[in-house]
C-alpha positions in Angstrom: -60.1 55.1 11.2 -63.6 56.0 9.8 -64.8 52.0 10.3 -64.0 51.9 13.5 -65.6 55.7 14.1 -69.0 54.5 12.3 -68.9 50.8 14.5 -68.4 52.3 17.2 -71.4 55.1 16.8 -73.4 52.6 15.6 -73.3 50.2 19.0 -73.9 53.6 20.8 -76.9 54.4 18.9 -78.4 50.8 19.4 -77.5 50.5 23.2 -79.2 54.0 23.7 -82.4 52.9 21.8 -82.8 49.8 23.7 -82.2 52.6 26.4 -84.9 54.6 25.5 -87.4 52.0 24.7 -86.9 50.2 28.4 -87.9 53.9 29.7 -91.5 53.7 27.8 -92.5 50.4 29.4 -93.8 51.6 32.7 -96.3 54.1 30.7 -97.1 51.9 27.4 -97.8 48.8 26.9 -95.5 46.7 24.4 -95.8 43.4 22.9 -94.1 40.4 23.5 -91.1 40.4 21.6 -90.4 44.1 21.9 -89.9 43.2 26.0 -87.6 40.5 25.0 -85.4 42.5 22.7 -85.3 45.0 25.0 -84.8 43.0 27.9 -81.7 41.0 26.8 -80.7 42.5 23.4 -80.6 39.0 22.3 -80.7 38.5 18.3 -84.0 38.4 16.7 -85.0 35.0 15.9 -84.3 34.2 19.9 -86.4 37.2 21.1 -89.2 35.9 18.5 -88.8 32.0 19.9 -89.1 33.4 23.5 -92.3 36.0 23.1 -93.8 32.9 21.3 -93.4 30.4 24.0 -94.9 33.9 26.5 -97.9 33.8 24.3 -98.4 30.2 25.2 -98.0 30.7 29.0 -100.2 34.1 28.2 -103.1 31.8 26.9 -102.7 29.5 29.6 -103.2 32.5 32.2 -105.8 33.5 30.2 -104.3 37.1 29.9 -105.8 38.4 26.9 -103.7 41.7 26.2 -104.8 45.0 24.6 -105.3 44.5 21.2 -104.0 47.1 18.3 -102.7 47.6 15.0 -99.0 48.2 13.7 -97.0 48.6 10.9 -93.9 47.6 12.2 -92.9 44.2 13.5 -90.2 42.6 14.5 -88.7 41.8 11.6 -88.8 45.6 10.3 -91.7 47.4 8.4 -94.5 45.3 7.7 -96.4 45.6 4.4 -99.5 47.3 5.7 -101.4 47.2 8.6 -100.8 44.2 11.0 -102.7 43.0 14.3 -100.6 42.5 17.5 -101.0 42.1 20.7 -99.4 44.3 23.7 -98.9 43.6 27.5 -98.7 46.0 30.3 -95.1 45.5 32.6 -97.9 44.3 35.4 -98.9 41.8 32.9 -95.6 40.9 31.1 -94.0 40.2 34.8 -97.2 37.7 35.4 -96.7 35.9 32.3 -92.6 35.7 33.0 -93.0 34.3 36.4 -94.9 31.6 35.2 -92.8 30.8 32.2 -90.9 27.9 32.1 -88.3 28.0 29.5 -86.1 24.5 29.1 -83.1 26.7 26.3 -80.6 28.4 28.4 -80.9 31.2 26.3 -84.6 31.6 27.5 -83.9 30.8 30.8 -81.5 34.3 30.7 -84.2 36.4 28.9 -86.8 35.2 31.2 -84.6 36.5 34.5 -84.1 39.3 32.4 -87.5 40.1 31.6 -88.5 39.2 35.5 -85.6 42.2 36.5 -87.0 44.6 33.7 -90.7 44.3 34.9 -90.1 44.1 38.7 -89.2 47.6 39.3 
């Protein structure tokens, strides 16, 4: 009984940070992959393989970002101080409309990102 007690707590805890962390974007700007996690709740390695192929299009549009320092990425804690990148929802939405992903699990995290960033 306690298993199933600690699963189920521990879906609730990650559905309300995802929550949580959807609430800040209209206020703070995020980067990349932290709007596709939080988008979709896709796995890691997809949200990473999407945000990369958004930096492309992001290049491309010439939308250069507010640049900062963090010590977590999206792997977990980095080692240190990292540089990174983060994207106003104005900008995010930009980049996502002109995206153009071919994976269909890109394709859903794009729609999702263009329904997170329109309101």
């Amino acid at each position: 009984m306690k298993r199933n007690t600690r699963k189920a707590a521990a879906i609730i805890r990650s559905r309300r940070r995802v929550g949580q962390l959807a609430k800040t974007f209209s206020h703070r700007p995020r980067s990349l992959a932290t709007y596709t996690l939080a988008a979709c709740g896709m796995n890691r390695r997809t949200a990473e393989g999407c945000a990369n192929g958004l930096r492309t299009v992001a290049k491309k549009l010439e939308i250069v970002g507010i640049p900062g320092i963090t010590t977590r990425t999206i792997e977990g804690p980095a080692e240190g101080e990292r540089p990174t990148t983060r994207y106003t929802k104005a900008e995010v939405h930009e980049i996502a409309t002109a995206y153009k992903p071919r994976k269909p699990e890109y394709r859903a995290a794009r729609a999702a990102l263009l329904a997170l960033t329109a309101a």
